[in-house]
N, C-alpha and C positions, 0 to 999 in steps of 0.2 A: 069350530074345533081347529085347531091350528097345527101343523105338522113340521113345528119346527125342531129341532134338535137343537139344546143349549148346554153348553160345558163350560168347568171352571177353565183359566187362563193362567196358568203356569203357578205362583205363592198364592196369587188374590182368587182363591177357589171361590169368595163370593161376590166376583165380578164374571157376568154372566156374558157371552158371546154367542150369537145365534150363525146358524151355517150361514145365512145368506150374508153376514158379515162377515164371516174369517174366509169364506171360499175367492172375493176378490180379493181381499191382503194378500192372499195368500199366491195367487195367481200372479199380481203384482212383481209380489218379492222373487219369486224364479222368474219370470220376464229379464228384471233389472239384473239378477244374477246370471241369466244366459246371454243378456249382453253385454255383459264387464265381463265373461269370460272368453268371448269371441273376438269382444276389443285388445283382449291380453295375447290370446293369442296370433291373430295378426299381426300385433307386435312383435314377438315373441320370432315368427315366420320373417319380417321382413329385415329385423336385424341381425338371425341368421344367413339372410340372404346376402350379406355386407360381407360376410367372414366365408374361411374355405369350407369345401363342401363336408369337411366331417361334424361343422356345427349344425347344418341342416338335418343331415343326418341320424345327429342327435336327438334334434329334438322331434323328429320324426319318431324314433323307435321309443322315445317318450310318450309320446300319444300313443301309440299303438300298444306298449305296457299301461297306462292308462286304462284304457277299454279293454285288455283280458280281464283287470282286474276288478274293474263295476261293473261290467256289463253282466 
């Protein structure tokens, strides 16, 4: 007996996906996505760091509006 869970996949409701398949995609895809968003922002920090202190500034109380607002 097999205790898989399978669901359709977005129009193709008759292509079948089992967890132990979408749970690495899926893990994958936020990895990839939390490090293109830490490479953006180090960026983001270091070219502020070029310019006077109200651009860091800036984008400081950007982050921190950020996280009131999803977190």
């Amino acid at each position: 007996m097999s205790h898989e869970l399978s669901f359709g996949v977005g129009a193709w409701s008759d292509t079948q996906v089992t967890v132990k398949t979408y749970r690495p995609l899926d893990d994958a895809g936020a990895s990839l996505l939390s490090a293109a968003s830490s490479v953006y922002m180090a960026s983001m920090f270091g070219l502020a760091g070029m310019f006077p202190i109200q651009y860091m500034q800036a984008i400081m109380s950007g982050q921190v509006c950020t996280n009131v607002l999803y977190d």
